[in-house]
C-alpha positions as CSV (number, residue, x, y, z in Angstrom):
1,X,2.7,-52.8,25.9
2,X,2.2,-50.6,23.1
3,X,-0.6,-48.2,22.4
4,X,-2.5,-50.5,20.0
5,X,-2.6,-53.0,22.4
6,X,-3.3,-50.5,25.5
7,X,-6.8,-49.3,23.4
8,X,-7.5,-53.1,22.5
9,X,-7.6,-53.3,26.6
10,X,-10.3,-50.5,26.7
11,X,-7.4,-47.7,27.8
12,X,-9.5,-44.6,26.3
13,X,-7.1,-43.2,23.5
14,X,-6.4,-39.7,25.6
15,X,-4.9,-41.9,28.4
16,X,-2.7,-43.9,26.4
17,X,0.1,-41.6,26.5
18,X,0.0,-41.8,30.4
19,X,-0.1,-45.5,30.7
20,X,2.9,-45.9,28.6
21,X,4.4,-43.8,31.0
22,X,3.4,-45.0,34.2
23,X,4.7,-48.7,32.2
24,X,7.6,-47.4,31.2
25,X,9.0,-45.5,35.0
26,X,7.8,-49.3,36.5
27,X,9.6,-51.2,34.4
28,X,12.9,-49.3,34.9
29,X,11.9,-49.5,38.8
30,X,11.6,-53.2,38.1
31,X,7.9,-52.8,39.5
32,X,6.0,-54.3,36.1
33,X,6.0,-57.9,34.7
34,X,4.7,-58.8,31.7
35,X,2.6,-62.0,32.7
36,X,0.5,-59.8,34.8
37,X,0.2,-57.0,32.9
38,X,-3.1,-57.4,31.1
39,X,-4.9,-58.2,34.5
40,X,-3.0,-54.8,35.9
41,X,-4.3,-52.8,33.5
42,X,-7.6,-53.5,33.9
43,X,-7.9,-53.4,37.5
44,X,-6.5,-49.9,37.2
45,X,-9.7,-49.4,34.7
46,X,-12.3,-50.8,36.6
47,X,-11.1,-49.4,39.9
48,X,-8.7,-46.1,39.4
49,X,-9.7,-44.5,42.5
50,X,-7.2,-47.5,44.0
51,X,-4.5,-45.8,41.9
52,X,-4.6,-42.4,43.0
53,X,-1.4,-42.3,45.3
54,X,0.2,-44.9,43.0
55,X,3.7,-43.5,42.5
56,X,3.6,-44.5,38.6
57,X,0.2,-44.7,37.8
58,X,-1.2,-42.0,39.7
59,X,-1.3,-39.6,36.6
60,X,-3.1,-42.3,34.5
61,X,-5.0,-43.2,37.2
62,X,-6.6,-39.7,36.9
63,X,-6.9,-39.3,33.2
64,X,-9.4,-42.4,33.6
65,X,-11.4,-40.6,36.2
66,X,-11.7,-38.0,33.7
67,X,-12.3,-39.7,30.9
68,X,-14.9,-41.7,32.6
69,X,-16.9,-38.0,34.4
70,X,-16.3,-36.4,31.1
71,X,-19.7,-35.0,30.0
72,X,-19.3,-32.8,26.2
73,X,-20.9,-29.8,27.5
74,X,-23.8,-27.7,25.3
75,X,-23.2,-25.7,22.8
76,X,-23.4,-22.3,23.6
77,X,-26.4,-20.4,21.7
78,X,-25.8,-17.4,19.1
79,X,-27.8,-14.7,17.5
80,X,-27.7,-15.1,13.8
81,X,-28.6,-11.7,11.2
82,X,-30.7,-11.9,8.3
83,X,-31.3,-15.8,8.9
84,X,-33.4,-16.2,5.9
85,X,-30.4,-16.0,3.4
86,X,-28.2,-18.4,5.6
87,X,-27.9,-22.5,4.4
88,X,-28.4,-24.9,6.6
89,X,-24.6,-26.1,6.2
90,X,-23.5,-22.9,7.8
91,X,-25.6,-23.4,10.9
92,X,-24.3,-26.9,11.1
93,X,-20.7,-25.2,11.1
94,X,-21.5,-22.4,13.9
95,X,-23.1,-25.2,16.4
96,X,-19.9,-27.2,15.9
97,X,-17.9,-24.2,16.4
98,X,-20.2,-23.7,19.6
99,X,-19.7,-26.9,21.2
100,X,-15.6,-26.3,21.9
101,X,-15.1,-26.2,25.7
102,X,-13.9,-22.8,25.7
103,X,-16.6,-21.1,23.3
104,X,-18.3,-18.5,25.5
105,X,-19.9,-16.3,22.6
106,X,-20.7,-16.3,19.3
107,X,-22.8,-14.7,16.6
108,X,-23.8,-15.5,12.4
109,X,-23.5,-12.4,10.2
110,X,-26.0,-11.7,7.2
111,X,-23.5,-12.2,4.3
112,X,-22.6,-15.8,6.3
113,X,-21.6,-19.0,3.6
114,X,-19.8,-22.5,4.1
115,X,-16.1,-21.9,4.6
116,X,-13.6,-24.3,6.5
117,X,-13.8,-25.0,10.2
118,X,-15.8,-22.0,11.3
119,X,-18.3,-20.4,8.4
120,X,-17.1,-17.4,6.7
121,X,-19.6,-14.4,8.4
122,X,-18.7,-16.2,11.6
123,X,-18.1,-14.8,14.5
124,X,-16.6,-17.2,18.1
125,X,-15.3,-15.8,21.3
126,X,-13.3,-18.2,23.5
127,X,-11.5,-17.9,26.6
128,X,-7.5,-18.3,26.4
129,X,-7.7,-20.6,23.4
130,X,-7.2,-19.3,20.0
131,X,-8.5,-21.5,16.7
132,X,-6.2,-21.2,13.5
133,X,-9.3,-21.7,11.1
134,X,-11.4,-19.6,12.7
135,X,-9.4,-16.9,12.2
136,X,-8.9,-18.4,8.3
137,X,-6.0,-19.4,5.8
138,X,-5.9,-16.0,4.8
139,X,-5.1,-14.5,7.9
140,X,-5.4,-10.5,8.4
141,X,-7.4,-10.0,5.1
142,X,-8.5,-7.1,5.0
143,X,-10.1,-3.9,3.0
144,X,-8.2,-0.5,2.6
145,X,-9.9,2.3,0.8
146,X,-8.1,5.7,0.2
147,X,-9.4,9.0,-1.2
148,X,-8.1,10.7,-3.8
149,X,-7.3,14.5,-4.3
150,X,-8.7,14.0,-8.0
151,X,-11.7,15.4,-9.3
152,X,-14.7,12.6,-9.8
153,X,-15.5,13.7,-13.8
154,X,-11.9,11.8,-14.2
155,X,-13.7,8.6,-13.9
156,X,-15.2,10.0,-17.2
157,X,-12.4,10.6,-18.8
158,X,-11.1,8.8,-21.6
159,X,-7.6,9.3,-21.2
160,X,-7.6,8.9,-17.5
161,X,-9.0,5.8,-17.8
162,X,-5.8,4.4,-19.9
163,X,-4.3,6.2,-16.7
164,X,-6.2,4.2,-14.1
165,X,-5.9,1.3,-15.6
166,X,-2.1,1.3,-16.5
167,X,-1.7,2.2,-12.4
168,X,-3.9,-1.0,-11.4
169,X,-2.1,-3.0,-14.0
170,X,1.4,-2.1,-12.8
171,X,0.6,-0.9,-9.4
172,X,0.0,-4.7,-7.6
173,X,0.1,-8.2,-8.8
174,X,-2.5,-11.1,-8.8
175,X,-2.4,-15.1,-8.4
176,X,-1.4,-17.5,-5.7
177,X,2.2,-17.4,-5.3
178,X,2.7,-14.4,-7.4
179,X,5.1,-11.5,-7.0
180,X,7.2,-8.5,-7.8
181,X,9.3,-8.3,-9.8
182,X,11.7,-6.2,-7.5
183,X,11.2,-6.5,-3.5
184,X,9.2,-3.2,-2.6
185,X,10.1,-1.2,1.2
186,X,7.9,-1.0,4.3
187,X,9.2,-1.1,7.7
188,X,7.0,-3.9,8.6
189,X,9.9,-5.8,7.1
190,X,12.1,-4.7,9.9
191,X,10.2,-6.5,12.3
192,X,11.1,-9.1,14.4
193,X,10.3,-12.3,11.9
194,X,12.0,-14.7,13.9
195,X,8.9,-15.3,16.7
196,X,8.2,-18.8,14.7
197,X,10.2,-21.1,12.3
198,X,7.4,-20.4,9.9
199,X,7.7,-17.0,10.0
200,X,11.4,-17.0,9.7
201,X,11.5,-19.2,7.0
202,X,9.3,-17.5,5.4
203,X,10.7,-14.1,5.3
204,X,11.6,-13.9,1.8
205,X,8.8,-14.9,0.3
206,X,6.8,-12.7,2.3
207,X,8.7,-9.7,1.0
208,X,8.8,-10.8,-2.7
209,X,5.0,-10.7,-2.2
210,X,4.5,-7.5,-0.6
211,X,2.5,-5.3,-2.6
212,X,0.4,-8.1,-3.9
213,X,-2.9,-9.0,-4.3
214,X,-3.3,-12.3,-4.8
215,X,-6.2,-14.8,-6.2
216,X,-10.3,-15.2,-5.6
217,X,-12.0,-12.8,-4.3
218,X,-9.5,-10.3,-4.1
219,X,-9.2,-7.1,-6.2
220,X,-8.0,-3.4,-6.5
221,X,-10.6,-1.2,-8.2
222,X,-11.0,2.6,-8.6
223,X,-14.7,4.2,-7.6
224,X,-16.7,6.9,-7.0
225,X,-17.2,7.9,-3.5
226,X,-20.1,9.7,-2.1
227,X,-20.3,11.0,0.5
228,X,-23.9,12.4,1.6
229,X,-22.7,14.5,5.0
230,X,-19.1,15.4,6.1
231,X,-17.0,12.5,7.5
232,X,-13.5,11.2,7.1
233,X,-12.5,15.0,7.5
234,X,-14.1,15.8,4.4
235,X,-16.9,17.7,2.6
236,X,-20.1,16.1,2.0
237,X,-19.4,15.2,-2.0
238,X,-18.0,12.8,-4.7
239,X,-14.5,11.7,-4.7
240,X,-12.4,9.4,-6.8
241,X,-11.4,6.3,-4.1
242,X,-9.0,3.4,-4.9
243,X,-10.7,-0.1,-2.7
244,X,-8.4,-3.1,-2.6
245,X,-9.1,-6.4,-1.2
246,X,-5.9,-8.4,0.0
247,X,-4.4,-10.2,3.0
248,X,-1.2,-11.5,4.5
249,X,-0.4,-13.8,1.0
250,X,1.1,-17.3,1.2
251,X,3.0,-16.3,4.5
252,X,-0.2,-16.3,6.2
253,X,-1.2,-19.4,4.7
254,X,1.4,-20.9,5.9
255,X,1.2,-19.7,9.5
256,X,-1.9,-21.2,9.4
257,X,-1.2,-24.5,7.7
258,X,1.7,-25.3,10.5
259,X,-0.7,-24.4,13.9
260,X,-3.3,-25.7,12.6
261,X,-1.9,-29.0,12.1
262,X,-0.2,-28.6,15.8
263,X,-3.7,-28.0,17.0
264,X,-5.6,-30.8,15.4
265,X,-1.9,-33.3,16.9
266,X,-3.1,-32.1,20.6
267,X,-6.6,-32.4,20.0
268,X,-8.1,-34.6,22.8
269,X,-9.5,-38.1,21.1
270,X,-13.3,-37.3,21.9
271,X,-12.9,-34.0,20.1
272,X,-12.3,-35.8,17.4
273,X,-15.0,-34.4,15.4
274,X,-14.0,-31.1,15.6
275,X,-10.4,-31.4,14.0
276,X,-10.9,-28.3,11.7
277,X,-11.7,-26.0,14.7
278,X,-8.5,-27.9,16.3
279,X,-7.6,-24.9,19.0
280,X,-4.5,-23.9,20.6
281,X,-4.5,-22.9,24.2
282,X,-2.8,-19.0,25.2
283,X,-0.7,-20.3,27.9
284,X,1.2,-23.2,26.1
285,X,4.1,-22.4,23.8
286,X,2.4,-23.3,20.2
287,X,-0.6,-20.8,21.1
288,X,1.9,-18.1,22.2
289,X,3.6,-18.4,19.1
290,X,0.6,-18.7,16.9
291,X,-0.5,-15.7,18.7
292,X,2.7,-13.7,18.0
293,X,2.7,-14.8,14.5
294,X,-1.0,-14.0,13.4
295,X,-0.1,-10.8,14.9
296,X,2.7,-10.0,12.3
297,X,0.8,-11.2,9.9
298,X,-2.6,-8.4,10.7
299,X,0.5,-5.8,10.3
300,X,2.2,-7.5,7.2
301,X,-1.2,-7.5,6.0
302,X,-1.4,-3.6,6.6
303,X,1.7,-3.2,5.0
304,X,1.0,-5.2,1.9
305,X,-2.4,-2.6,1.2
306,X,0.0,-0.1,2.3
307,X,2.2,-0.5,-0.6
308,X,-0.6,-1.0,-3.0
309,X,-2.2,2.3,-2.3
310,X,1.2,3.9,-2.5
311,X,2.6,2.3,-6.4
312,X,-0.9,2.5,-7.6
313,X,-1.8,6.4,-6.3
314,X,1.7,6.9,-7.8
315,X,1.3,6.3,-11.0
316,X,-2.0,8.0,-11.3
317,X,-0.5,11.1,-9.8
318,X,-2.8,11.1,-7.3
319,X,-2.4,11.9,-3.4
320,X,-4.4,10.5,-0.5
321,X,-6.5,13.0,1.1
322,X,-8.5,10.5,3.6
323,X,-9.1,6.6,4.1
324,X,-10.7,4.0,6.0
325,X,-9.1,0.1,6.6
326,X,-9.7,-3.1,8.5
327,X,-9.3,-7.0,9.1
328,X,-11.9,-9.6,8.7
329,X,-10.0,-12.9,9.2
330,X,-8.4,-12.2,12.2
331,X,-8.5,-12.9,16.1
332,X,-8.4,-9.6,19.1
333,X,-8.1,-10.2,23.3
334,X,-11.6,-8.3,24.0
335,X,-13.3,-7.6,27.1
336,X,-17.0,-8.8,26.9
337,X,-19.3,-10.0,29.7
338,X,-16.5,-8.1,32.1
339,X,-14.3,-10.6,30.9
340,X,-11.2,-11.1,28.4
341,X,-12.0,-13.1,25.5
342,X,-10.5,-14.3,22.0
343,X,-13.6,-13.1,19.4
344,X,-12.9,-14.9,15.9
345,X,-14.1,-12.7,13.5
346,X,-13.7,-15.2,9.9
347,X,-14.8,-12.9,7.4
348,X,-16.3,-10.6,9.9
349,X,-16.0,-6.6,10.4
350,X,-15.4,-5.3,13.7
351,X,-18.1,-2.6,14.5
352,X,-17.1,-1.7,18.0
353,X,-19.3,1.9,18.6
354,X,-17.5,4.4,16.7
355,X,-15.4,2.1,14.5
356,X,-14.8,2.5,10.9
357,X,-15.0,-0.3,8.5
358,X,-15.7,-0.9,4.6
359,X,-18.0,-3.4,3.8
360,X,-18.2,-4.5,-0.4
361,X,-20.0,-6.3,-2.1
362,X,-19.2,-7.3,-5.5
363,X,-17.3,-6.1,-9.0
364,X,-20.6,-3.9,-10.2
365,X,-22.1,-3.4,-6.5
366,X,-21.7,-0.5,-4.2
367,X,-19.5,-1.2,-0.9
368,X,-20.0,0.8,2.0
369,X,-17.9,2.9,4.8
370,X,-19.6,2.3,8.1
371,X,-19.5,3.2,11.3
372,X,-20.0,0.5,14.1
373,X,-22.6,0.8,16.6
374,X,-21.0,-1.6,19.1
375,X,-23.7,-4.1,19.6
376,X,-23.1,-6.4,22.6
377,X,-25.0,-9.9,20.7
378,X,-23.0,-9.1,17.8
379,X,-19.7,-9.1,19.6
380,X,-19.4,-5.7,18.3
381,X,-19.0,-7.8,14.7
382,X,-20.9,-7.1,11.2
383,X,-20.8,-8.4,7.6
384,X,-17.7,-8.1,5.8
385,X,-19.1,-8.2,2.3
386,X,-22.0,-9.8,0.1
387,X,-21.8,-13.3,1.1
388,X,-21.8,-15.9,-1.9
389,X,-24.7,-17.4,-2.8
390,X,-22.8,-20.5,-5.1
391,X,-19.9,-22.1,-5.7
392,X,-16.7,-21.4,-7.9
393,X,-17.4,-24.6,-9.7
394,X,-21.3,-23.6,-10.0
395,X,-20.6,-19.8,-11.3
396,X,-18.2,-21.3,-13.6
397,X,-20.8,-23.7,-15.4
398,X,-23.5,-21.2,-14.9
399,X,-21.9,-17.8,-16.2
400,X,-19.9,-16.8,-19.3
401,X,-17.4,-14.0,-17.9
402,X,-17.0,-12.2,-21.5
403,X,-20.9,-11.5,-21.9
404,X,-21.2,-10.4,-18.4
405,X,-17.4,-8.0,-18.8
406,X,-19.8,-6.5,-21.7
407,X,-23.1,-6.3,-19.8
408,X,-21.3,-4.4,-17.0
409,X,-19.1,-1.9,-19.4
410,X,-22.3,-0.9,-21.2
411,X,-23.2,0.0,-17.2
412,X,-19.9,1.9,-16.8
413,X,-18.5,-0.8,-15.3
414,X,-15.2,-2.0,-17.0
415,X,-13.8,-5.2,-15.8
416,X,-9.8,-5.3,-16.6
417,X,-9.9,-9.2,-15.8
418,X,-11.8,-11.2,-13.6
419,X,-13.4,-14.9,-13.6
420,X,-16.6,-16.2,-14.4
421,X,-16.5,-17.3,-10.4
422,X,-16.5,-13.6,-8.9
423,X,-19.0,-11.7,-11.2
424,X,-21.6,-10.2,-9.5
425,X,-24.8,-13.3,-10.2
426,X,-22.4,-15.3,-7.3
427,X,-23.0,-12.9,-4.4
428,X,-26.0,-12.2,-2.6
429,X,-27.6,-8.3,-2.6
430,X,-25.3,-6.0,-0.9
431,X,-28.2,-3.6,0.0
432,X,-30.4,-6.7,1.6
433,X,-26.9,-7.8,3.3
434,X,-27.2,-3.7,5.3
435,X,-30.6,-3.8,5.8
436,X,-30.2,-6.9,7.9
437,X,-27.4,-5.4,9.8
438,X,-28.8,-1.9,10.4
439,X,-28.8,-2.3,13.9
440,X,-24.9,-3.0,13.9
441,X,-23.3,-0.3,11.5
442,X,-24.6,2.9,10.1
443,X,-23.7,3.7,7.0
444,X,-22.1,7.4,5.6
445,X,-20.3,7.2,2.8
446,X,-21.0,5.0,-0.6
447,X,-18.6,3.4,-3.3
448,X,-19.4,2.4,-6.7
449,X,-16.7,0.6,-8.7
450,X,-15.9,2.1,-12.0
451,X,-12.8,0.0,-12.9
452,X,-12.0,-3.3,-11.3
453,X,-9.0,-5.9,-11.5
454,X,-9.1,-9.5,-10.0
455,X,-6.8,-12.5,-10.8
456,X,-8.0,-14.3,-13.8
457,X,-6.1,-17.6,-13.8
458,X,-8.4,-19.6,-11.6
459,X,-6.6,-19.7,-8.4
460,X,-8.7,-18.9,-5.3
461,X,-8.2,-17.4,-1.8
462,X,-10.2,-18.2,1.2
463,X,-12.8,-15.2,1.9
């Protein structure tokens, strides 16, 4: 019997691959005849208790006593920050996110928006089970900000700014599947690459794109820092800071892509409506090597900003006095509750008490260095940016990117290129975005953007 014919019976799809099998070891014990087959089957429905000790149908025997006490449990409750700026469509995404068997905490941060599977500003915890898109395509993105040694009335300058701009124009490169034009050095490329197929396969690629910066939302920009006390090991004061935005490139997509898909292949049949938050249990071999492989990703990730802040402070002439960096797609074994969890954080900043973190918000808007204040309902999680308030396609038909690039240069604010889809009208108000979250982070230092590249050929990059 085959497994269309086995459902057509009423075998619930999760048991099918157990019936076969029970079918298959009687046959070649010459215990199973077709003519009676049908009437066997459902006996072993209606009465599986009968089966238990069965030596070929025992296992399928038990998957129907499962399948029949099975019971979807509730979805776990979460604390959601400045609720009044969050759509309706992201809630729907967090309770679905809530409702997988091994969700045991979760929270919705301020600058929360639809994304895919989990919403971006989401935040899940689950026990030994770790979910590809709710740690995102772009796994390990990240911000890195670095301080420079140079004085702040260079911002000013005239011919610095031919100076800046040449370093952010030669210093990285933008778009999907863009990259280098000569492989650059970190020894993150030393690393063991061969924990997954993927990642081994994928090698090359990866190092072509280090140093990268890819498509969307993602940027490199030089700012003015201000700093009201002394932090970072420095002076309270203004500084010149280089930001950049970036993440693990189409390696981590990749990664993501392939365990996803694994994920959503061994996704029981009544969770069937929850294929985009597909997980992957810790103790089988696809979640180990998910695991291992997000894992070089968050330090390939590093590496990539690494080698950003390095060509572009280069060829400024600049040196790095201080800096601050973290993830926001990414996935960390926490202890909450007095007990190890997985906590998603899917565009999410960790905020752990005493954590640093850099929170943006758009091409003409300050972002902010923050400090986390460890907050137990937050899992120890705040905003990791603005939050968008539309879509690419709606900023598109909505805004003309050359008359805002000239609104924003008569402000000081010069835009080396950019889309129409990331100007400042698509994201929500930074400063509401901190006032929400004021009980998570504190704030002590301030960056203004002053001179700003993004990828301008349309391509886009999960948050």
């Amino acid at each position: 019997m085959n497994k269309k014919q086995l459902i057509k019976l009423g075998v619930p799809a999760d048991c099918v691959p157990a019936a076969v099998a029970g079918i298959q070891a009687a046959a070649k014990a010459d215990q199973w005849r077709a003519s009676g087959s049908k009437k066997r089957i459902a006996s072993m429905l209606t009465q599986p208790e009968q089966y238990a000790d069965d030596p070929y149908f025992a296992d399928f025997a038990r998957q129907v006593i499962a399948d029949r006490e099975f019971v979807r449990k509730k979805p776990i409750s979460y604390r959601t920050w400045g609720a009044a700026g969050i759509d309706e469509q992201s809630h729907q995404q967090m309770q679905r996110a809530c409702s997988l068997p091994s969700a045991v905490g979760a929270a919705l941060m301020p600058d929360a928006h639809v994304g895919y599977g989990l919403p971006i500003g989401g935040v899940l915890a689950l026990e030994n089970a770790v979910c590809p898109y709710a740690v995102g395509v772009d796994i390990a993105c990240r911000m890195k900000l670095s301080v420079l040694h140079l004085p702040p009335e260079s911002l000013d300058d005239r011919e610095m700014f031919h100076v800046f701009r040449t370093a952010l124009e030669n210093g990285t490169v933008f778009g999907t599947g863009q990259s280098h034009a000569r492989r650059q050095d970190h020894e993150v490329m030393d690393r063991d690459w061969t924990v997954t197929r993927i990642t081994r396969e994928r090698k090359d690629r990866a190092w072509s794109q280090l140093g990268t910066s890819g498509s969307g939302n993602h940027f490199a920009e030089f700012g003015l820092l201000t700093l009201d006390e002394a932090d970072l090991g420095l002076e309270a004061g203004e500084y010149v800071a280089l930001m950049s935005h970036s993440g693990s490139r189409g390696v981590g997509h990749g990664v993501c892509s392939t365990y996803s898909a694994i994920a959503q292949q061994h996704l029981p049949k009544r969770y069937e409506d929850l294929r985009h938050l597909a997980w992957l249990d810790l103790d089988t071999e696809a979640g180990q090597e998910y695991w291992a492989a997000m894992n070089l990703m968050g330090d390939y990730a590093a590496a990539n900003h690494d080698v950003i802040h390095r060509l572009v402070t280069s060829l400024c002439g600049a040196q790095i006095i201080a800096g601050v960096e973290n993830h926001h797609n990414f996935a960390w074994k926490e202890t909450h509750n007095g007990r190890e969890v997985i906590v998603h954080r899917k565009g999410a900043t960790p905020a752990g008490e005493g954590v640093l973190g850099v929170i943006p918000g758009s091409m003409a808007s300050p972002a902010y260095v923050v400090r986390g204040k460890g907050e137990p309902e937050s899992l120890c999680s705040a905003a990791h940016g603005a939050g968008r308030v539309m879509s690419r396609k709606a900023a598109k038909d909505k805004f003309s990117f050359k008359a805002v690039r000239n609104d924003l240069e008569k402000q000081g604010v010069h835009i080396l290129s950019a889309g129409a889809d990331e100007v400042p009208g698509v994201y929500k108000n930074i400063d509401d975005v901190m006032r929400e979250q004021s009980d998570l982070v504190e704030t002590i230092a301030r960056f203004d953007p002053r001179i700003v590249k993004m990828c301008d050929d349309g391509s886009r990059a999960e948050d």
